[in-house]
C-alpha positions as CSV (number, residue, x, y, z in Angstrom):
1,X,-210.6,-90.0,66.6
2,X,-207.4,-91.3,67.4
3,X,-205.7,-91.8,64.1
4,X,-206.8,-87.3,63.7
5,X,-205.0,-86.8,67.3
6,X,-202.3,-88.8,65.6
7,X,-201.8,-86.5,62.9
8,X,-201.9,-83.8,64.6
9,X,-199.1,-84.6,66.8
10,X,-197.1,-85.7,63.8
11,X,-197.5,-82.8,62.3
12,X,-196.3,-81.1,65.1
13,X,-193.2,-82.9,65.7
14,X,-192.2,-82.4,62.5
15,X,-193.1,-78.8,62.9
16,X,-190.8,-78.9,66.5
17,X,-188.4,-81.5,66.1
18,X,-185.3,-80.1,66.8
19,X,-186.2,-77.9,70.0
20,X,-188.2,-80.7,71.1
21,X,-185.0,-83.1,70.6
22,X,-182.7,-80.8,72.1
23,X,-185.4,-80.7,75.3
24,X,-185.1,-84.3,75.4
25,X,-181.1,-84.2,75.0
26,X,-181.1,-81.6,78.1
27,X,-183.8,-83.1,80.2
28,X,-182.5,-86.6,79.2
29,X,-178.8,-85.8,80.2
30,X,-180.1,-84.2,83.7
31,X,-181.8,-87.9,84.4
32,X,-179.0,-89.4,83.6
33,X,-176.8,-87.2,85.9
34,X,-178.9,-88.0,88.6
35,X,-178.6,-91.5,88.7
36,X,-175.2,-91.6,88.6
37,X,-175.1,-89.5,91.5
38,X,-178.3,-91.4,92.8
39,X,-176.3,-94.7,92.3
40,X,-172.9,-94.5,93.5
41,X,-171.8,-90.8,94.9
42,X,-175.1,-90.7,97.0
43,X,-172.8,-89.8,100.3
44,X,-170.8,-87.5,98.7
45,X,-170.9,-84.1,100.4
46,X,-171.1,-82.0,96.9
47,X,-174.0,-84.2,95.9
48,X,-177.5,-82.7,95.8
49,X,-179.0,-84.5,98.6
50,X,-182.8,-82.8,98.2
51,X,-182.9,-84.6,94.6
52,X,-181.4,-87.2,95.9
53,X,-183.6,-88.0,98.9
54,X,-186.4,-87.1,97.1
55,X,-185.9,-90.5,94.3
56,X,-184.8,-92.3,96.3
57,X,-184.2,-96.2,95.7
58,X,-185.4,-94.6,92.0
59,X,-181.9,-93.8,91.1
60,X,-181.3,-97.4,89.2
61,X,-184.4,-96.8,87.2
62,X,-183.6,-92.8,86.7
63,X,-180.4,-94.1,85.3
64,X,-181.8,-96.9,82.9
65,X,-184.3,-94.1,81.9
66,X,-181.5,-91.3,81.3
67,X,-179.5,-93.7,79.2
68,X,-182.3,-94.5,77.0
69,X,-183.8,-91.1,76.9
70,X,-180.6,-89.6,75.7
71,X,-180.0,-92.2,73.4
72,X,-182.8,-91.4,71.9
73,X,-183.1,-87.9,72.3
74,X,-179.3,-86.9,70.6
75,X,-179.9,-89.2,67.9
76,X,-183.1,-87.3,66.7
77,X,-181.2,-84.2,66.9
78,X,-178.3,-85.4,65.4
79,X,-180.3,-86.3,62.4
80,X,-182.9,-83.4,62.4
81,X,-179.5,-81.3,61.6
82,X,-178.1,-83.6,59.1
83,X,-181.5,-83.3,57.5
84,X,-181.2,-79.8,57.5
85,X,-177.8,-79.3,56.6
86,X,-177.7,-81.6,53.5
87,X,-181.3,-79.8,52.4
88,X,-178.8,-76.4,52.4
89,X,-176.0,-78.5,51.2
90,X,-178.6,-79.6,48.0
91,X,-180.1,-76.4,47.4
92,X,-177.2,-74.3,47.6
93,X,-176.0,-75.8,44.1
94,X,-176.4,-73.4,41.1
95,X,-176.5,-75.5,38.3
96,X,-179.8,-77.3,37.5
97,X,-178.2,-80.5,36.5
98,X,-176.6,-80.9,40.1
99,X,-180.3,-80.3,41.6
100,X,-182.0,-82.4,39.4
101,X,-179.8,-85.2,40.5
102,X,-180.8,-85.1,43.8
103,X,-184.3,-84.1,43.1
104,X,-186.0,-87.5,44.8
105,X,-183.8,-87.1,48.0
106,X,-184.3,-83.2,48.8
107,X,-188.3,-84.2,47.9
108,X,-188.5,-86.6,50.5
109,X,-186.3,-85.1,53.2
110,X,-188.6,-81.3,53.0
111,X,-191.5,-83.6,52.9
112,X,-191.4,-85.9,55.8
113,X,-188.6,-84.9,58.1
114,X,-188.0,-81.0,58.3
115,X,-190.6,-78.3,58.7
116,X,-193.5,-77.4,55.9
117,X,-190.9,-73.8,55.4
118,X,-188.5,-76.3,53.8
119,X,-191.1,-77.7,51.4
120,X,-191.4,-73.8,50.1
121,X,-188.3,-73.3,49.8
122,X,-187.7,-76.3,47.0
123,X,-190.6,-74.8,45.6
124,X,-188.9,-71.6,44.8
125,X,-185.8,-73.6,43.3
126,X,-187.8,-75.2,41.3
127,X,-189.5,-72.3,40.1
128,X,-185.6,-71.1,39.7
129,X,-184.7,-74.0,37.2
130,X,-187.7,-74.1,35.5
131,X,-188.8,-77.3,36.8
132,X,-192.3,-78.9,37.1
């Protein structure tokens, strides 16, 4: 039961990886905000004293959490569009030769890291070249 739930969210990461990335880069960034306002401009008269009241002695932890969260968050979308632009950068090329060189790594990046749309689109460039 698990292990099918599993999948299923894999699948739809995969799927949603870059808008949920750039969700987490956004909401991450807004965390992280806060707890620098939470930590040390707190009785600043521009600061947003509702949020702030509201977490409170929270701010440390909002902070640590931001920090991570973004971390985390631009990294995946950093590399969700290097994925994508070296899969345009790969089968862009005209010359069969050039694709069939980097025929294991464009394989690999449509099947496990980008969208299923990707994995039909090497399928028409191999159907292009002639390849199996």
């Amino acid at each position: 039961m698990a292990s099918e739930w599993r999948k299923q969210l894999n699948a739809w990461l995969q799927e949603h990886m870059l808008a949920v990335s750039l969700v987490g880069t956004i909401v991450s960034t807004f965390m992280f905000l806060i707890g620098i306002l939470g930590q040390w401009y707190s009785q600043e008269t521009w600061a947003p004293d509702a949020i702030l009241d509201y977490i409170g002695d929270w701010a440390p932890w909002i902070l640590v959490i931001g920090i991570i969260s973004l971390g985390f968050s631009a990294y995946y979308f950093w590399l969700t569009k290097h994925y994508m632009s070296r899969f345009e950068e790969i089968i862009s090329t005209n010359s069969k030769k050039e694709f069939q060189k980097y025929w294991t790594e464009i394989e690999q990046i449509a099947r496990y890291q980008l969208p299923k749309e990707y994995q039909r689109r090497v399928s028409e460039v191999r159907e292009k070249f002639g390849l199996r």
